[in-house]
Kinemage of the C-alpha trace (Angstrom):
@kinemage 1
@onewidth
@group {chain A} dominant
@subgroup {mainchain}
@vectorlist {calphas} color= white
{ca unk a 1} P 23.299 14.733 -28.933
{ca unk a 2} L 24.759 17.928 -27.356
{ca unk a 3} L 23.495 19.430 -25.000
{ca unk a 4} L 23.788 22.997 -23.558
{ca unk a 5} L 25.316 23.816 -20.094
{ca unk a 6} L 21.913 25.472 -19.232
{ca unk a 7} L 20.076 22.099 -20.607
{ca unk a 8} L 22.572 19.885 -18.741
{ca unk a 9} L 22.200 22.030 -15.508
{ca unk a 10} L 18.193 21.474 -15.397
{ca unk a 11} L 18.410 17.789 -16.285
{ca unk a 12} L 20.572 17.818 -12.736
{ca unk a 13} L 17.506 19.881 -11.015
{ca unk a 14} L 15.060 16.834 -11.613
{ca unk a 15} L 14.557 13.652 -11.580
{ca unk a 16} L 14.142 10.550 -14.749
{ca unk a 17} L 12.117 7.325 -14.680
{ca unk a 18} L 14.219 4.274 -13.793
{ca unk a 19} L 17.482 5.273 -14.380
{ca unk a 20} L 20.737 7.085 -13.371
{ca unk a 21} L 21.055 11.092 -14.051
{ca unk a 22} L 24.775 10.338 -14.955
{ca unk a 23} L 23.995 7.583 -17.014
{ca unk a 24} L 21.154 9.633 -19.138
{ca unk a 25} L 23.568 12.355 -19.559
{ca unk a 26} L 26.125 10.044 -21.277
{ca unk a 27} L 23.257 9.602 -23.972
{ca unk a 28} L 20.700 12.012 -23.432
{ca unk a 29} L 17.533 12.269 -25.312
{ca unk a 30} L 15.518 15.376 -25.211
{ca unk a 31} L 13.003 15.637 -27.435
{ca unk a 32} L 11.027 18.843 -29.546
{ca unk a 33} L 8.364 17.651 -31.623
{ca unk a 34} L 6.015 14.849 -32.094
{ca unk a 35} L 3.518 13.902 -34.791
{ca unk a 36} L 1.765 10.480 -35.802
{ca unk a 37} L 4.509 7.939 -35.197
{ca unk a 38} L 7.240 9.703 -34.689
{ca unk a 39} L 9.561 11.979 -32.569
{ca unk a 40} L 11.963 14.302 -33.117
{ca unk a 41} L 14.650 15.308 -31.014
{ca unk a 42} L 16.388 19.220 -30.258
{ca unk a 43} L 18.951 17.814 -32.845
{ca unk a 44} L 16.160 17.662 -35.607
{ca unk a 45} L 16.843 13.259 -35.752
{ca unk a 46} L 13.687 11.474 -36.352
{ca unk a 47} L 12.795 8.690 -34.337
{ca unk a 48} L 10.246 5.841 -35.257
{ca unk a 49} L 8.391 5.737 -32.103
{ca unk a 50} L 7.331 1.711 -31.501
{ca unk a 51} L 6.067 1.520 -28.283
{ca unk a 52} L 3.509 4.320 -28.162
{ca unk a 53} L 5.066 7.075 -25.916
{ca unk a 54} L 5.202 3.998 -23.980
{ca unk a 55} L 1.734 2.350 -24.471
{ca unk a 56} L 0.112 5.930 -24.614
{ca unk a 57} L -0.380 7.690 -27.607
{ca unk a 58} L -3.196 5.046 -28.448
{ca unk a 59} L -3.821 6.831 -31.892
{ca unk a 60} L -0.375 8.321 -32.509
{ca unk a 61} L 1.063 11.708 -31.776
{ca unk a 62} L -1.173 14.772 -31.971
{ca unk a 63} L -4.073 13.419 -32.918
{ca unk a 64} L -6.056 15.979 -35.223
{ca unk a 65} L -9.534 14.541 -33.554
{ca unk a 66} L -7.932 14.603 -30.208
{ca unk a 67} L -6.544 17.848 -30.534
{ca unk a 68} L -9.442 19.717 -31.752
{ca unk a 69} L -12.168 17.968 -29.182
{ca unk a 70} L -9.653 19.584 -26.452
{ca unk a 71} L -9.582 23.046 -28.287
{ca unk a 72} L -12.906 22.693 -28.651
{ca unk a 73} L -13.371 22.252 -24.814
{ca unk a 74} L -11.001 25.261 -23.961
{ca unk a 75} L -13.343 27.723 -25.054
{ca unk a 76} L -16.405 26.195 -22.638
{ca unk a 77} L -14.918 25.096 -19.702
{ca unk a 78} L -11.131 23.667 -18.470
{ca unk a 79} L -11.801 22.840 -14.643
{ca unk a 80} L -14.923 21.867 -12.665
{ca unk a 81} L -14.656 22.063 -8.832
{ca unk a 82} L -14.502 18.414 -7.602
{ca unk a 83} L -16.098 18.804 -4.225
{ca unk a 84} L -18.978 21.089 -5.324
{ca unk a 85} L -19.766 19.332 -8.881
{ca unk a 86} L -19.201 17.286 -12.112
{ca unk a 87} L -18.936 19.079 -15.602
{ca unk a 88} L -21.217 18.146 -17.809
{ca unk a 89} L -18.388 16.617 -20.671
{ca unk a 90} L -17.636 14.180 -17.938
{ca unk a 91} L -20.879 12.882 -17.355
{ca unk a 92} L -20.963 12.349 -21.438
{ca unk a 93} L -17.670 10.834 -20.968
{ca unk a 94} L -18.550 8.399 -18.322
{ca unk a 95} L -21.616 6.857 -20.408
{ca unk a 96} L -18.950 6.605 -23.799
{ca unk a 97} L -16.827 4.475 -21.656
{ca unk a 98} L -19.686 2.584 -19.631
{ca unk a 99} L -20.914 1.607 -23.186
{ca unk a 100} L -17.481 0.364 -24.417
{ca unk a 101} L -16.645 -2.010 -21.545
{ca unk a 102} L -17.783 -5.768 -21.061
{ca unk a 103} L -20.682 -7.437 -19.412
{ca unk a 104} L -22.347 -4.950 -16.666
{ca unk a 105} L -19.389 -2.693 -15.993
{ca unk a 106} L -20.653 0.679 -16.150
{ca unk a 107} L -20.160 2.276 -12.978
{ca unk a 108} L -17.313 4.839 -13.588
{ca unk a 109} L -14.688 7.118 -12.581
{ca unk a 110} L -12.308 8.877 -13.984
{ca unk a 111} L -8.465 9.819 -12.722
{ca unk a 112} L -5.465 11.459 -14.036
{ca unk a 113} L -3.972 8.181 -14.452
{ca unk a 114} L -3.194 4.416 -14.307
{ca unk a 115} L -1.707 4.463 -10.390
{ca unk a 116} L -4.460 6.405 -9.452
{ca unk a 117} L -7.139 4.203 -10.855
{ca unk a 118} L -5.242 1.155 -9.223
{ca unk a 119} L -5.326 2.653 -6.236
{ca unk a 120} L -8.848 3.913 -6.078
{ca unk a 121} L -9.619 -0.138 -7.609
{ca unk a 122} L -8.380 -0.887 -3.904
{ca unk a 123} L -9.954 1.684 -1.572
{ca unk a 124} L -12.784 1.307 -3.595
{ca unk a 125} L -13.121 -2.950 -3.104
{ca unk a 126} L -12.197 -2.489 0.614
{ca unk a 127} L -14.415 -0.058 1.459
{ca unk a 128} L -17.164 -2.587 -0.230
{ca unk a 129} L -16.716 -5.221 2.241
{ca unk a 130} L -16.364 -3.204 4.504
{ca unk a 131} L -20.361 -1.582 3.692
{ca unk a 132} L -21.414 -5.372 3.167
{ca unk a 133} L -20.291 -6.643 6.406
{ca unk a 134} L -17.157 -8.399 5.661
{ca unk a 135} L -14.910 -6.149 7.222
{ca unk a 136} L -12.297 -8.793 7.557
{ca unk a 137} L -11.945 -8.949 3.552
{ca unk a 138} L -9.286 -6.630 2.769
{ca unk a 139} L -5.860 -8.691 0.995
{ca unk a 140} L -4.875 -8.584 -2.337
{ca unk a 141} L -3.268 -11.232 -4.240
{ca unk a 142} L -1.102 -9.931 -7.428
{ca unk a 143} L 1.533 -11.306 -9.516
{ca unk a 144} L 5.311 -11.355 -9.233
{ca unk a 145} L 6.945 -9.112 -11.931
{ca unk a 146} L 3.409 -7.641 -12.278
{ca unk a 147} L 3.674 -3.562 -12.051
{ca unk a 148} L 0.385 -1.387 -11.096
{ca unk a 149} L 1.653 1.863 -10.582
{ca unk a 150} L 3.796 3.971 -8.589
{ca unk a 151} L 1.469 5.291 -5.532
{ca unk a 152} L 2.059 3.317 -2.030
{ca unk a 153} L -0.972 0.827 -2.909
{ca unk a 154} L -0.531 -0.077 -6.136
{ca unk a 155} L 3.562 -0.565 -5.783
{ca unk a 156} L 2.323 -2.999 -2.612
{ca unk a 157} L 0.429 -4.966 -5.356
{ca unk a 158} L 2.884 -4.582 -7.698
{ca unk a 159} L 5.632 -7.324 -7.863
{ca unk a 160} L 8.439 -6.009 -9.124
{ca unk a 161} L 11.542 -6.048 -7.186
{ca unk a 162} L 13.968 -3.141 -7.123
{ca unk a 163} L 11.398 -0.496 -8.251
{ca unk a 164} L 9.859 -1.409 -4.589
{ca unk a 165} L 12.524 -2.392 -2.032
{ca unk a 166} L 14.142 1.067 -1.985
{ca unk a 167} L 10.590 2.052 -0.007
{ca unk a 168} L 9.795 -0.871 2.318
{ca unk a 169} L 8.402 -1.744 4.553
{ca unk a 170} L 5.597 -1.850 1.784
{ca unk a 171} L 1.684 -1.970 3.150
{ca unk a 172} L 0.541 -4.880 4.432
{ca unk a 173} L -2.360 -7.144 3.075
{ca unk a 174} L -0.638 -7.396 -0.350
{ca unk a 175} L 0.616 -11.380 -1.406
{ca unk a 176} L 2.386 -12.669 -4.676
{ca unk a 177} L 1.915 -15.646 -6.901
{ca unk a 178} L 4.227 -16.561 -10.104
{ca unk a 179} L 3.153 -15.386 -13.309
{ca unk a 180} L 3.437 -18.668 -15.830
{ca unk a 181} L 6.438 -17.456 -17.649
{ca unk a 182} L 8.534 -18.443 -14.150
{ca unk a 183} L 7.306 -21.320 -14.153
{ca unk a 184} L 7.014 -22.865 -18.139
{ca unk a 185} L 10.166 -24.675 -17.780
{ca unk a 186} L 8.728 -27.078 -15.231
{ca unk a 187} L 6.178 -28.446 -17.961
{ca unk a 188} L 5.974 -29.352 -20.980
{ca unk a 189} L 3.133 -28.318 -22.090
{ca unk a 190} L 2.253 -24.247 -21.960
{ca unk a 191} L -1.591 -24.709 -21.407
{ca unk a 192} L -0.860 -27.156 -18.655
{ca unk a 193} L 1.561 -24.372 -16.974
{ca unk a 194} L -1.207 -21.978 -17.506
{ca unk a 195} L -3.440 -24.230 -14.940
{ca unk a 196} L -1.031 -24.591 -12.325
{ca unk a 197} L 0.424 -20.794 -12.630
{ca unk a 198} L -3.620 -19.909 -12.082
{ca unk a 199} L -4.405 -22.590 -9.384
{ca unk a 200} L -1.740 -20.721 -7.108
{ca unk a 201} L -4.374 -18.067 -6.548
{ca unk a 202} L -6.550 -20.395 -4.988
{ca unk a 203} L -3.949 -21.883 -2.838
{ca unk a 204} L -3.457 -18.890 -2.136
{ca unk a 205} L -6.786 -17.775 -0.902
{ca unk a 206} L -7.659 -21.225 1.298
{ca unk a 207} L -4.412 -20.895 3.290
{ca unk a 208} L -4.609 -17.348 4.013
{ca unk a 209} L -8.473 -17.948 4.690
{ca unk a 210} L -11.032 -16.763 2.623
{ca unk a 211} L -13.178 -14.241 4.798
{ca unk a 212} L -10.034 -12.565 4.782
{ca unk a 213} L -8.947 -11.764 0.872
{ca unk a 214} L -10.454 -8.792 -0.991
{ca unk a 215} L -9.507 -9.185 -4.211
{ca unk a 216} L -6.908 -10.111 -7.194
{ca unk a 217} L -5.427 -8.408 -9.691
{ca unk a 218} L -3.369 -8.735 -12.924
{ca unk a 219} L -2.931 -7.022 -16.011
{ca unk a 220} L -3.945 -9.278 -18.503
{ca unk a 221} L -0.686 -8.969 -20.727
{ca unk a 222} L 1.929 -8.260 -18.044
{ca unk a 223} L 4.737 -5.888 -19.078
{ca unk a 224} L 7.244 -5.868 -16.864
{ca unk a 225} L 8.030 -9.403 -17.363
{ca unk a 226} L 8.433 -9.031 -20.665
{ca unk a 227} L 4.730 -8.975 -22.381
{ca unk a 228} L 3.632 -11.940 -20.391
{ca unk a 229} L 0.874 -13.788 -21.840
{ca unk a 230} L -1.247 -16.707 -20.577
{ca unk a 231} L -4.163 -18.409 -21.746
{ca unk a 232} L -7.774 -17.531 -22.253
{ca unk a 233} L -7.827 -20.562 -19.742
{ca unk a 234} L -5.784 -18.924 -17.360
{ca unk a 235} L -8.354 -16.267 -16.881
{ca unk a 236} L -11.303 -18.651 -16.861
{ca unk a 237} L -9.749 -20.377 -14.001
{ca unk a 238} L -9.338 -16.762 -12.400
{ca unk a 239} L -12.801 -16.364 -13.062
{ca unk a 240} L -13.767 -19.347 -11.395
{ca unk a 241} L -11.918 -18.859 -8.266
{ca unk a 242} L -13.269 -15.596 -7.429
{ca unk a 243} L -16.792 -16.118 -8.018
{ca unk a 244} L -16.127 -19.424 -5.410
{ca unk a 245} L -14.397 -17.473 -3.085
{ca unk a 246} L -16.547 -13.853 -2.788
{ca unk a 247} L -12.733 -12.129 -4.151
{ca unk a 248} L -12.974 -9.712 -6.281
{ca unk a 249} L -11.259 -10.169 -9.623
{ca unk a 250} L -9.306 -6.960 -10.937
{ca unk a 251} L -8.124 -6.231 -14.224
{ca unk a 252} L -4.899 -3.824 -14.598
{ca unk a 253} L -5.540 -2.694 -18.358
{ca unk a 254} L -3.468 0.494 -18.273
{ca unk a 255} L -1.407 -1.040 -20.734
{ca unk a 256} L -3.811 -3.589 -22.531
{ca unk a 257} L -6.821 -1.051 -23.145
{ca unk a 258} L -7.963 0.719 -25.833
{ca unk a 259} L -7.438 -1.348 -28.659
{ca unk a 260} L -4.016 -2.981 -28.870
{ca unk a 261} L -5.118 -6.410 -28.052
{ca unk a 262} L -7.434 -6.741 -30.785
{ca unk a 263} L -10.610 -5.269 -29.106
{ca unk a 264} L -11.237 -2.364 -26.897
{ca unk a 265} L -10.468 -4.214 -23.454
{ca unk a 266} L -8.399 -7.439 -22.995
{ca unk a 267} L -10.759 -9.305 -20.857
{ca unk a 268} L -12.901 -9.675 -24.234
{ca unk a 269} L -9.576 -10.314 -25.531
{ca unk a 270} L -9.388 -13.313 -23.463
{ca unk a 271} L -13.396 -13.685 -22.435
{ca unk a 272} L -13.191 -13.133 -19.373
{ca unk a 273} L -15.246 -10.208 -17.283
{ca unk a 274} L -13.553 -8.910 -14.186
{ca unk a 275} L -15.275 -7.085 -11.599
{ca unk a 276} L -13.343 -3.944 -11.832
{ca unk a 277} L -11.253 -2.583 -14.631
{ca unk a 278} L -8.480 -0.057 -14.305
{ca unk a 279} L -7.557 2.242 -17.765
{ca unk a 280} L -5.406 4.460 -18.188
{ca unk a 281} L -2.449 5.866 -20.668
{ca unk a 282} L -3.598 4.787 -24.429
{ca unk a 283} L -7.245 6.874 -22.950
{ca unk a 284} L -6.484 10.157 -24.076
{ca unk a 285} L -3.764 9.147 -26.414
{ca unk a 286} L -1.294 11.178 -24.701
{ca unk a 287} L -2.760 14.488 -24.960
{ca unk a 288} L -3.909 14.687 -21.517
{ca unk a 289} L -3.444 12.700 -18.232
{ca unk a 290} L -6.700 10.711 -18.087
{ca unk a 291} L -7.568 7.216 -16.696
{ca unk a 292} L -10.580 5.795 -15.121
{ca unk a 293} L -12.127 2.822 -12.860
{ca unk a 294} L -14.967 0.673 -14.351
{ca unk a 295} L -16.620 -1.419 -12.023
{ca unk a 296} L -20.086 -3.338 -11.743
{ca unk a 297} L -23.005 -1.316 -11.440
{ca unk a 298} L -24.412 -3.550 -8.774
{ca unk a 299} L -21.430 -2.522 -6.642
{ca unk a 300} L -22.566 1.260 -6.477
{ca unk a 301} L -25.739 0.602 -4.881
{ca unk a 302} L -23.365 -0.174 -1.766
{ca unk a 303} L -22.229 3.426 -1.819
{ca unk a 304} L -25.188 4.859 -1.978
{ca unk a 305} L -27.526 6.247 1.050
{ca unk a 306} L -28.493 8.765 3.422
{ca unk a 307} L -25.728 11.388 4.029
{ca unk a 308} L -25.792 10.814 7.533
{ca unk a 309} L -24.798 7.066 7.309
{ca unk a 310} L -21.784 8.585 5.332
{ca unk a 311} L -21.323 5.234 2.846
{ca unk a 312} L -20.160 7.524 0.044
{ca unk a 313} L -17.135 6.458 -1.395
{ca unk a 314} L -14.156 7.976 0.594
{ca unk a 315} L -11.745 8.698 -1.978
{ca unk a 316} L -10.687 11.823 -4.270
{ca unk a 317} L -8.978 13.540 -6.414
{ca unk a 318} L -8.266 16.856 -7.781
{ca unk a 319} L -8.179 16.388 -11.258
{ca unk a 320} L -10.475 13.422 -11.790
{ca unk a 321} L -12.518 13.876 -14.368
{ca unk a 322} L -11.303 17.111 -15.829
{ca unk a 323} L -13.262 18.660 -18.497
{ca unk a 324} L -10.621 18.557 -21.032
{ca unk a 325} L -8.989 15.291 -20.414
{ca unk a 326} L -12.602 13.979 -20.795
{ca unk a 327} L -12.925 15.487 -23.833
{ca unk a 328} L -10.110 13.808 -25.064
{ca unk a 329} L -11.020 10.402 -23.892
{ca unk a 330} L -14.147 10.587 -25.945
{ca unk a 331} L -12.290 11.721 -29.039
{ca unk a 332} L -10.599 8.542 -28.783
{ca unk a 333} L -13.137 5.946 -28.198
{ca unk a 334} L -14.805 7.886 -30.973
{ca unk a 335} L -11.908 6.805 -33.316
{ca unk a 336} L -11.475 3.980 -32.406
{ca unk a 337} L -15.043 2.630 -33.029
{ca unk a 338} L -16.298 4.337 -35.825
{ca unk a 339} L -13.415 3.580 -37.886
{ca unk a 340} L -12.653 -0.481 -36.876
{ca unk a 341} L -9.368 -0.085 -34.797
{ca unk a 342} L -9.727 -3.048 -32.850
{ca unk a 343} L -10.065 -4.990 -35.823
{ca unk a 344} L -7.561 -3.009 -37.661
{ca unk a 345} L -5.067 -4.118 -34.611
{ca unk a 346} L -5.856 -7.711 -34.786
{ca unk a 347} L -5.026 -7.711 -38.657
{ca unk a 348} L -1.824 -5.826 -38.116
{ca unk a 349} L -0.684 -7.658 -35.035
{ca unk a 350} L -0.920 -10.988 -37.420
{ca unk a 351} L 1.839 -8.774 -39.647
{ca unk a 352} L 4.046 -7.764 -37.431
{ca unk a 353} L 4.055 -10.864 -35.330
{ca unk a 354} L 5.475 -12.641 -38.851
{ca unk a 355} L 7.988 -9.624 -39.094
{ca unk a 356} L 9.080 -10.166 -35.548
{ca unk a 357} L 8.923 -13.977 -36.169
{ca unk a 358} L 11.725 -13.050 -38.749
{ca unk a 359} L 14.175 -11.982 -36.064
{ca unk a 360} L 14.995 -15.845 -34.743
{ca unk a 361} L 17.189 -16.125 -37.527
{ca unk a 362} L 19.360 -14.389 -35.438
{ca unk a 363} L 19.435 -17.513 -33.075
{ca unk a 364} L 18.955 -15.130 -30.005
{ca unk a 365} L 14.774 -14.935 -29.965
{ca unk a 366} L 13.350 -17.769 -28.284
{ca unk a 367} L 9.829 -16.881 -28.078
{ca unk a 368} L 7.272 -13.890 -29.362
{ca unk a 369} L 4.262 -13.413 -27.833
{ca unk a 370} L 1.209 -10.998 -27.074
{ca unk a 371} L -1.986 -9.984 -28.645
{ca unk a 372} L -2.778 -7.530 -31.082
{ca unk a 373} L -0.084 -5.175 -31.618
{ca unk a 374} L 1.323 -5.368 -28.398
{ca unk a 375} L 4.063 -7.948 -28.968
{ca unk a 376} L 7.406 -8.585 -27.067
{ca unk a 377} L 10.152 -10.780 -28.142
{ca unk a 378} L 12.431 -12.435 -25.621
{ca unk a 379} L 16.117 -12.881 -26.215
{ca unk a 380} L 18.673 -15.505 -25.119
{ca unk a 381} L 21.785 -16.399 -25.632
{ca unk a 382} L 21.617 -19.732 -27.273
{ca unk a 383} L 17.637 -21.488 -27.901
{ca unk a 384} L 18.990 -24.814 -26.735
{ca unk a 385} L 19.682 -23.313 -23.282
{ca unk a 386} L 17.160 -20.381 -22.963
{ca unk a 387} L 19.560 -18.638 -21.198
{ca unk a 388} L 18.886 -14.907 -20.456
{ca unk a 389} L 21.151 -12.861 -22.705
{ca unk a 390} L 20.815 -9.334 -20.682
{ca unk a 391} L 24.284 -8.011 -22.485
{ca unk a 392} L 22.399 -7.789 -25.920
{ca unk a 393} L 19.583 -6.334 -24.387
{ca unk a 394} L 21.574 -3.525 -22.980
{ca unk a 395} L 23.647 -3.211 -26.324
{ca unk a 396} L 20.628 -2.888 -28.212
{ca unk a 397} L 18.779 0.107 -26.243
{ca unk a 398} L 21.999 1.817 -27.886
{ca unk a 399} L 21.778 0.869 -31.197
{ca unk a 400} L 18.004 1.390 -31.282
{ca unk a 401} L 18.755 4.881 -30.602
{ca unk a 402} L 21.108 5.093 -32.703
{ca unk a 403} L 19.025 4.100 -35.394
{ca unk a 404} L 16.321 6.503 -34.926
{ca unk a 405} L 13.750 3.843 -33.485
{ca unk a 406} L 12.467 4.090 -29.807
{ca unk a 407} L 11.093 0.657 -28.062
{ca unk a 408} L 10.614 -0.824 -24.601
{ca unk a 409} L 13.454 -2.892 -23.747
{ca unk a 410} L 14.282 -4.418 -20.395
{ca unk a 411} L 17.137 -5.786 -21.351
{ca unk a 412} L 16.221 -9.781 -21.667
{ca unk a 413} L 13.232 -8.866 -24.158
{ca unk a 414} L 12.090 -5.844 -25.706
{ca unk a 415} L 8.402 -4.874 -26.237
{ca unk a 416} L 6.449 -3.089 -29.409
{ca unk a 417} L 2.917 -1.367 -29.456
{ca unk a 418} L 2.910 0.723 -32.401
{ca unk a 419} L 0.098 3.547 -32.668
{ca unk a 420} L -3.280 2.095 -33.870
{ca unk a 421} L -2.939 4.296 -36.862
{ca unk a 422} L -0.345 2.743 -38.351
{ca unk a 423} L -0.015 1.018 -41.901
{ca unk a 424} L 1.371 -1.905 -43.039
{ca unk a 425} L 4.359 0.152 -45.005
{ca unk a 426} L 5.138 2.165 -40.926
{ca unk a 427} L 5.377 -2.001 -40.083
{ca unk a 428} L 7.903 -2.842 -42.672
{ca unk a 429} L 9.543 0.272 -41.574
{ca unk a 430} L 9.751 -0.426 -37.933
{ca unk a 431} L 10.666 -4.391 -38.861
{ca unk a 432} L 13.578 -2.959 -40.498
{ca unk a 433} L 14.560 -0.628 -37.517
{ca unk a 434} L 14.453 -3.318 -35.213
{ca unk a 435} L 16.355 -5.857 -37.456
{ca unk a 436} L 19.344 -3.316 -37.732
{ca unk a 437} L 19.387 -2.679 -34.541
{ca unk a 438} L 19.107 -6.326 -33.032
{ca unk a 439} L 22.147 -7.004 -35.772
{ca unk a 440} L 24.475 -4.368 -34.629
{ca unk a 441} L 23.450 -4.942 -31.221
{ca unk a 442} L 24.418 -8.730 -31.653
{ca unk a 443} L 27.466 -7.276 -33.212
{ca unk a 444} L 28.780 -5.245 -30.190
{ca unk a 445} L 28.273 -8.110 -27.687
{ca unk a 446} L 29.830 -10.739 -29.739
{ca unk a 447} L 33.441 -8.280 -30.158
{ca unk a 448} L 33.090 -5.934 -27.289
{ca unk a 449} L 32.383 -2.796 -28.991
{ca unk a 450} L 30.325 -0.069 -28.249
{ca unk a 451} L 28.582 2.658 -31.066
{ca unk a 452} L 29.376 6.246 -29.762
């Protein structure tokens, strides 16, 4: 791609996600137009888009039932004033969602985002004890390689490395445990690694003294270390140790929601019911910034009171709620339920997982997992050794480009969640993408060379 001077000057007056300014320049992607499943770029190049917008665009690009709920909602109202009222689309909004979640979560609120419902998850579960006099309640325990969101709380629960150090000291109160995939190598049996990994929150929780830890959270399929995915045991166990312990028991489902696990939430992916549940991206499909909190209804009572005693929940935010991301979010759940997407995922994920299943005859996958059609595939240099194979991850974010196909890849797996409206002939498309790439990619590493 070639860019302007004028293009290449304002791509040096901001800032990209993750990476180097210099580096993007050397293969710069700026994009024009999206619709359905794809992208395409200033150049006119189409790209296959495989992950989403990156785990967003729940129902594909441009929606037409998105789109025309929010047109519809620009001619009543765009903005209600958040200290004064609540628009009346986001009251409707709140009881859609309330009605799609699990077991007694109902109580809701929405945000702009993911980070912002992680961090209002927090404020929210401290501020709880703090009304129910437990005061001393107020760590969280979260999962290395686990990500949350970018605002100071959720990075502190977040476990993720280099994306935090740059801004320590990080707040305090905020403790780690190994996700299962660090630890699967020490046993031979995965289930039986599942047990331990989720045991560690209740060692956990006794030495750092109960009356003094607030809550955990994970995301139920954990993304930055490479689609992690335990068992529905796992989360049982979870289960079981919060309800023994008075912790709270958070689910991250920015990523997971909405579908791509096979039903509209993970935890009844897995069967388990959290106390809170934070949403985000795949809400609105992209068309709008929208996420939302869901927590137990029995929790709001808590919050409620004379205004003197000032027990209302201390938290805000300007756009929470908006009228037209609301009306977006409703377009979507709409979708998704009247026409079977949850089921439509868990029939498609079964496809694609055989397509991706395909790719170890390349001798570099050594496992595939997820749920739904959120699936990630780990690479390694040899299946004997399991040894991380970063090189080919890092040769194939090129050729994937190149090829006119756009995934999440990190470099020692890469990570697919294809829009819910997809067919079985946009799989066999995608499978084919991704085997070119993986086989050029393989190519370059194995003599040196590099596409242009």
């Amino acid at each position: 791609m070639k860019l302007t001077a004028r293009q290449e000057k304002l791509l040096r007056q901001t800032f990209l996600d993750y990476q180097q300014t210099s580096a993007f320049l050397a293969r710069p992607l700026v994009l024009h137009k999206a619709e359905g499943l794809y992208y395409w770029d200033i150049d006119g190049k189409r790209y296959f888009d495989a992950i989403g917008g990156i785990f967003v665009a729940s129902l594909g690009h441009r929606h037409p039932r998105v789109v025309e709920a929010v047109k519809k909602q620009l001619d009543i109202m765009t903005f209600a004033p958040p200290l004064h009222g609540v628009a009346d689309i986001t009251l409707e909004f709140i009881d859609k969602l309330a009605s799609v979640a699990p077991g007694n979560l109902n109580f809701v609120k929405p945000y702009s985002g993911g980070s912002e419902s992680v961090e209002s998850a927090l404020k929210f579960v401290r501020q709880y004890y703090k009304q129910t006099g437990r005061s001393e309640k107020y760590k969280f325990i979260s999962r290395y390689h686990g990500y949350h969101g970018s605002t100071f709380g959720a990075m502190a629960a977040s476990g993720t490395g280099k994306r935090k150090t740059k801004f320590e000291p990080q707040m305090g109160g905020f403790l780690k445990v190994l996700p299962p995939t660090s630890l699967r190598d020490r046993f031979s049996d995965w289930k039986e690694c599942n047990r331990f990994a989720a045991r560690q929150f209740e060692d956990v929780i006794v030495h750092e003294d109960p009356q003094t830890v607030a809550g955990v959270i994970v995301e139920p399929i954990g993304n930055t270390g490479g689609i992690i995915t335990p068992t529905e045991e796992y989360f049982a166990i979870l289960r079981d140790i919060c309800d023994r312990y008075d912790v709270m028991l958070i689910f991250d489902e920015i990523i997971t929601g909405y579908g791509k696990t096979g039903a509209m939430f993970a935890a009844q992916t897995f069967g388990t019911t959290p106390d809170i549940i934070c949403g985000g991206k795949g809400l609105s499909s992209g068309v709008l910034p929208l996420g939302a909190m869901i927590a137990r209804q029995d929790m709001a009572q808590f919050f409620l009171g004379p205004a003197e005693a000032e027990i209302q929940f201390a938290h805000g935010n300007t756009f929470a709620g908006n009228p037209l991301a609301c009306a977006a979010g409703m377009a979507v759940i709409d979708e998704i339920v009247e026409n079977n997407l949850c089921d439509k995922a868990r029939r498609l994920g079964e496809y694609m997982r055989s397509k991706l299943e395909n790719l170890k005859k390349y001798g570099v996958v050594r496992e595939v997992r997820g749920r739904g059609i959120l699936l990630g595939v780990e690479l390694v240099k040899d299946t004997r050794t399991n040894e991380p194979f970063p090189e080919l991850g890092n040769a194939l974010k090129r050729t994937a480009l190149d090829n006119g196909l756009i995934m999440r890849i990190d470099p020692s797996w890469f990570a697919v969640a294809p829009a819910l409206v997809a067919e079985v002939s946009d799989l066999d498309e995608m499978a084919a993408l991704i085997d070119k790439s993986l086989k050029q990619a393989l190519e370059q590493v194995t003599t040196g060379s590099k596409s242009n």
